[in-house]
VEXVOMI-93098 format. One record per residue (C-alpha): residue number from 1; z, y, x. Coordinates in steps of 0.25 Angstrom, whole numbers, padded with zeros to 4 digits. Layout:
<pts>
PT   nr      Z      Y      X
PT  NUM      Z      Y      X
...
</pts>
This chain:
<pts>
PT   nr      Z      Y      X
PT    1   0083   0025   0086
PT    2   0086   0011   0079
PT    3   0074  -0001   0080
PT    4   0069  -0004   0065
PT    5   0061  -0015   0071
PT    6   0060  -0024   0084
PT    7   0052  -0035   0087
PT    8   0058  -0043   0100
PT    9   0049  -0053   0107
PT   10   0042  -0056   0094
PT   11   0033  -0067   0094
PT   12   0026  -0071   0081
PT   13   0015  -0082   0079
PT   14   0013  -0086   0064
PT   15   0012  -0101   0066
PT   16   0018  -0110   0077
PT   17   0004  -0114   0080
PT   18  -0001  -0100   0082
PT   19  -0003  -0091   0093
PT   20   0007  -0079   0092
PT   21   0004  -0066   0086
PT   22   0015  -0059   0093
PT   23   0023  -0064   0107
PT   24   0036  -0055   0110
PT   25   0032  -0043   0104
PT   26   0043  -0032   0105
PT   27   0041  -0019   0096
PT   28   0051  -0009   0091
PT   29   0053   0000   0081
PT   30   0063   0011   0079
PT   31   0067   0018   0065
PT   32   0058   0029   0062
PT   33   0047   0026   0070
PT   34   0032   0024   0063
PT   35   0024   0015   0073
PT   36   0011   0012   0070
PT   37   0007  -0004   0074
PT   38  -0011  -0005   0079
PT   39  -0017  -0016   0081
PT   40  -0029  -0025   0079
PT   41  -0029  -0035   0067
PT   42  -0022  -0048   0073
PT   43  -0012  -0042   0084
PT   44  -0001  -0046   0076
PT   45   0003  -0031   0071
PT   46   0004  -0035   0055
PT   47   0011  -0048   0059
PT   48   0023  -0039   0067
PT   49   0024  -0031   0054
PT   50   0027  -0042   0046
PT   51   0038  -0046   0057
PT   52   0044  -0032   0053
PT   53   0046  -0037   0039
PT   54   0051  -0051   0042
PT   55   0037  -0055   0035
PT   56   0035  -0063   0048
PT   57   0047  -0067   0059
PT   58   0045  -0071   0072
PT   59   0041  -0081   0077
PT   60   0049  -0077   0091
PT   61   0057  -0065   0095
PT   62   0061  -0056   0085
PT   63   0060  -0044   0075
PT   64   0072  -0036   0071
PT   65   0069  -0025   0060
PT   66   0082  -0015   0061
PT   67   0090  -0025   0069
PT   68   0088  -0037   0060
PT   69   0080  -0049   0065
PT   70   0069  -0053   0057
PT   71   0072  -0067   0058
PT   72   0083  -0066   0050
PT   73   0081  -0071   0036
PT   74   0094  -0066   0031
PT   75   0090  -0051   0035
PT   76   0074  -0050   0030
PT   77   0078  -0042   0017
PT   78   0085  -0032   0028
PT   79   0074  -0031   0035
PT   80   0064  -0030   0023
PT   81   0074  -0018   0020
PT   82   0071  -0011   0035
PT   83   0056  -0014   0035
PT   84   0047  -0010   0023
PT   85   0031  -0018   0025
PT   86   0019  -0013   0018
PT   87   0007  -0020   0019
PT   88  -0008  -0017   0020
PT   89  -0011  -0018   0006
PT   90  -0002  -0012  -0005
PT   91  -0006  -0021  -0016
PT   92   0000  -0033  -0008
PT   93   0013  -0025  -0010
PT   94   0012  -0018  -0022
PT   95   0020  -0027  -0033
PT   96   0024  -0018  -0046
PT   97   0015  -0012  -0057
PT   98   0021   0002  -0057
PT   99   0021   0009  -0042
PT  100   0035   0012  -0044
PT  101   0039  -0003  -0048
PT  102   0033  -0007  -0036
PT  103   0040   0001  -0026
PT  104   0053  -0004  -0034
PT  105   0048  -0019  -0032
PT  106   0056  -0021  -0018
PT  107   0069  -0014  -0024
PT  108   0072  -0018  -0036
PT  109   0070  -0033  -0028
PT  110   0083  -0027  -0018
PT  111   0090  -0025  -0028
PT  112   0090  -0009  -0028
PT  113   0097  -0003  -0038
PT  114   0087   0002  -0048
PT  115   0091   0017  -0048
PT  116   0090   0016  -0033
PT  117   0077   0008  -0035
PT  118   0071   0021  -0043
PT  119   0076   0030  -0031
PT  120   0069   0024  -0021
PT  121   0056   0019  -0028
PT  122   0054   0035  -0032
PT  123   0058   0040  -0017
PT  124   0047   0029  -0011
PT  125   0034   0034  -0021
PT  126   0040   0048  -0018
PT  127   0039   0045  -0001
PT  128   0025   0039  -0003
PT  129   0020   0049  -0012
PT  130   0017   0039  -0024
PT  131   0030   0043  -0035
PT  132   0020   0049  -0044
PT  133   0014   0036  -0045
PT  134   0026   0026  -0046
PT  135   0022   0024  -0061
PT  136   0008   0019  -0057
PT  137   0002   0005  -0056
PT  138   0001   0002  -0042
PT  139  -0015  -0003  -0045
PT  140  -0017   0010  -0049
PT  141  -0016   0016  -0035
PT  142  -0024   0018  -0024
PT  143  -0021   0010  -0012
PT  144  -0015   0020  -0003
PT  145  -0005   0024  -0017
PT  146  -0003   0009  -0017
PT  147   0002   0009  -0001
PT  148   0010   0019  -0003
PT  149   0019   0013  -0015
PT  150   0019   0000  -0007
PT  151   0026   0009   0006
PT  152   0035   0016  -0006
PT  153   0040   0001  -0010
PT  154   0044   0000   0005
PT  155   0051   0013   0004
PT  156   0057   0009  -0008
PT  157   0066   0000   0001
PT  158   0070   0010   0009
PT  159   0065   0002   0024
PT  160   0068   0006   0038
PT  161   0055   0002   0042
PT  162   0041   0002   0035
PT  163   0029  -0009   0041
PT  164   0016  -0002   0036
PT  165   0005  -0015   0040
PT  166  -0007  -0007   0037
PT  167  -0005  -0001   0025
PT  168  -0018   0009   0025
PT  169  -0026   0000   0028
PT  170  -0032  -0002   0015
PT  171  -0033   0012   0011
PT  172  -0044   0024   0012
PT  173  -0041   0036   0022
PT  174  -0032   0043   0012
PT  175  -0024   0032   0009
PT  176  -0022   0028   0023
PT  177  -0018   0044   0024
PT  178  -0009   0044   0014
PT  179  -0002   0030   0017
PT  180   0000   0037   0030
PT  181   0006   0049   0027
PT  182   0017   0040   0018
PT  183   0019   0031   0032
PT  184   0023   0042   0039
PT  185   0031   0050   0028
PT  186   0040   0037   0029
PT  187   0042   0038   0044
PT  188   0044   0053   0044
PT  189   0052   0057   0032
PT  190   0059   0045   0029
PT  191   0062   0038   0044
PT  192   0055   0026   0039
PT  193   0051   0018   0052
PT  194   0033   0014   0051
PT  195   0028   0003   0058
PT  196   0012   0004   0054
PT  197   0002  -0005   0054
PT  198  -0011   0000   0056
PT  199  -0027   0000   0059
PT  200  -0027   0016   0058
PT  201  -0026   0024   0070
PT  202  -0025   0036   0065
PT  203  -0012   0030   0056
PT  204  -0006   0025   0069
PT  205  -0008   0039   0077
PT  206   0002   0045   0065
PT  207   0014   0034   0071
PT  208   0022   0039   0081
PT  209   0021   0025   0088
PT  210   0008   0015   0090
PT  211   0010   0001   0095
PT  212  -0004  -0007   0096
PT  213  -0002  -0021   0096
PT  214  -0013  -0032   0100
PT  215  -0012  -0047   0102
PT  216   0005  -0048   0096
PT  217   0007  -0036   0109
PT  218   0011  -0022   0107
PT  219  -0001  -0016   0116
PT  220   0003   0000   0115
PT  221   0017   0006   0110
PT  222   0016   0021   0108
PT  223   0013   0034   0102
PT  224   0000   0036   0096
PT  225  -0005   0045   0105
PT  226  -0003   0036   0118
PT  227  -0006   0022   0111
PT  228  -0020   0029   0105
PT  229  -0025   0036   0119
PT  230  -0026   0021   0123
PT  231  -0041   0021   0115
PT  232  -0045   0010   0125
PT  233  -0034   0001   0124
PT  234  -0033   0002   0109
PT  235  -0048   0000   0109
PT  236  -0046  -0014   0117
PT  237  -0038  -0019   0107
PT  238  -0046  -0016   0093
PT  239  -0039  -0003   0089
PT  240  -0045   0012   0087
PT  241  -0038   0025   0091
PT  242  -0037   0038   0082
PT  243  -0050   0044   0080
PT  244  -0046   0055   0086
PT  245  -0041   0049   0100
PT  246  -0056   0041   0099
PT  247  -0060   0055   0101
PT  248  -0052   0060   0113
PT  249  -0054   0047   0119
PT  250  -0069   0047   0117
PT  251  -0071   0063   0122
PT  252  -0062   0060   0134
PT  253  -0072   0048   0137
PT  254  -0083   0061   0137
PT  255  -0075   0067   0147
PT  256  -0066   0076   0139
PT  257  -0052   0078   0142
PT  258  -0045   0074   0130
PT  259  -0032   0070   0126
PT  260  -0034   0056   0120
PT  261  -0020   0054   0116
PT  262  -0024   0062   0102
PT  263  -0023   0056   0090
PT  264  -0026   0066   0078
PT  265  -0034   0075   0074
PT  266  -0027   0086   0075
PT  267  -0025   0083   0093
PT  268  -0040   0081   0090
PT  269  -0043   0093   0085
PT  270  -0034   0102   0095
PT  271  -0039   0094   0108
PT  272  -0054   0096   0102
PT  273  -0052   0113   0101
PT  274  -0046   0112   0114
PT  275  -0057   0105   0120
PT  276  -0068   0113   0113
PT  277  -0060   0126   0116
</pts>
C-alpha cells in the first residue's frame, strides 16, 4: 500500500533560540488508513499536523506528503491537493454566507470549472449529510452543522488525505457523535485516508491505528485495543482510556479475571454476562 505521508528524521523547533518540539521523528502513513494522534496539550501533536499541510516546514529532516517534499515551494498547491486540514473551530474556516457558497470557496479559487464546481459542492453536503442545508446561512447552524460543511469544503477538493486537529472539540456529545460518524464514512466508503487529532478516547478506539506522542516522541504505535490495555502508561503521561477499559482495568485490580484489552461497550457488556453467568 502507497505512503500518503512520511516524516523522516523530523526535527522542528519554532525559533533558532528555542528548544525543539520535535527531534528525528519518523511516522508513516499509508492510503486508507484512519490513525488517530493522543497526546497531552504541548507534545507537539498539532504542530506535526501542520507539518502535513506544509503550514509549518521543518526545521531538519523532512516530510513528504505522496512522495513530494514539503520543502518544496513549487509543489505546496500539490500537496494542499493531497491533504485537506480542518481546524478545531469551524468559524475560523467558514468564509461564505450561503453553506453551499462556502464549500465552492476553494474551487472556484482552482479554477474548477463551474459545472464541475456544482458536481462536487452537491456530492460533499450529500457525503456529510448537510445538502438540504446548502442554501442556509452558515450562522444559522449548529456547531456540529457547521463542522461538517467545513470537512465538505475539503471534500469538495477531492484529497487524498484528511488532518482532522480536534475538530469535536468544541461540540456537545451529539455533535461529537455525528462528527464521527462523517469521519469515519470518509475512510470507509470513500478511501479517504484520517489522521485525527484528539482528546476523546472513545473517538480514538473507533481508529484502526493509535499513535501517543509525548515530549516530540511517538510513545506507543498500534491498535486500539493494545495501545489502551496500557492504562498505567497512558495514565503516566496525562492521557484517560475508554471508560470501558477503566472498568476492566479497575475489576481486574479487585481480582477479577478480565480482559482489559476491551474497548466498547458492546465487549463490555458480553465479558460482564459472562462473568456474572
Amino acid at each position: 500500500m502507497k505512503k500518503i505521508a512520511e516524516s523522516v528524521n523530523l526535527n522542528f523547533k519554532y525559533d533558532d533560540d528555542g528548544k525543539y518540539i520535535f527531534k528525528d521523528l519518523n511516522l508513516t502513513f499509508e492510503q486508507g488508513e484512519m490513525t488517530a494522534v493522543l497526546g497531552h496539550n504541548g507534545c507537539g501533536k498539532s504542530t506535526f499536523a501542520k507539518h502535513l499541510n506544509a503550514i509549518l516546514l521543518p526545521s531538519g529532516g523532512k516530510v513528504y506528503i505522496d512522495g513530494i517534499d514539503t520543502a518544496d515551494e513549487n509543489r505546496v498547491y500539490d500537496i494542499r491537493q493531497r491533504v485537506g486540514m480542518v481546524f478545531q473551530n469551524p468559524d475560523n474556516q467558514i468564509v461564505a454566507t450561503i453553506v453551499e457558497e462556502d464549500v465552492a470557496f476553494a474551487l472556484e479559487n482552482l479554477g474548477v470549472e463551474p459545472d464541475e464546481i456544482r458536481k462536487r459542492v452537491d456530492e460533499a453536503l450529500k457525503a456529510v449529510g448537510m445538502y438540504k442545508y446548502r442554501l442556509h446561512a452558515p450562522h444559522q447552524l449548529s456547531g456540529g452543522q457547521k463542522q461538517r460543511v467545513a470537512i465538505a469544503g475539503i471534500i469538495a477538493m477531492r484529497p487524498e488525505c484528511i488532518v482532522l486537529d480536534e475538530p469535536t472539540a468544541m461540540l456537545d456529545p451529539i455533535g461529537r457523535a455525528k462528527i464521527m460518524k462523517t469521519i469515519k464514512k470518509l475512510n470507509e466508503e470513500f478511501g479517504i485516508t484520517i489522521i485525527l487529532i484528539t482528546h476523546y478516547m472513545e473517538e480514538a478506539a473507533q481508529c484502526k491505528r493509535v499513535i501517543v506522542m509525548d515530549k516530540g516522541k511517538v510513545l506507543m504505535d498500534d491498535c486500539p485495543e493494545e495501545v489502551f490495555s496500557n492504562v498505567e502508561t497512558l495514565k503516566g503521561v496525562g492521557l484517560d482510556v475508554p471508560q470501558v477499559t477503566e472498568l476492566m482495568y479497575e475489576l481486574n485490580k479487585c481480582g477479577l479475571n478480565l480482559d482489559t484489552h476491551i474497548i466498547n461497550e458492546k465487549e463490555c457488556c458480553e465479558a460482564l454476562i459472562k462473568l456474572l453467568s
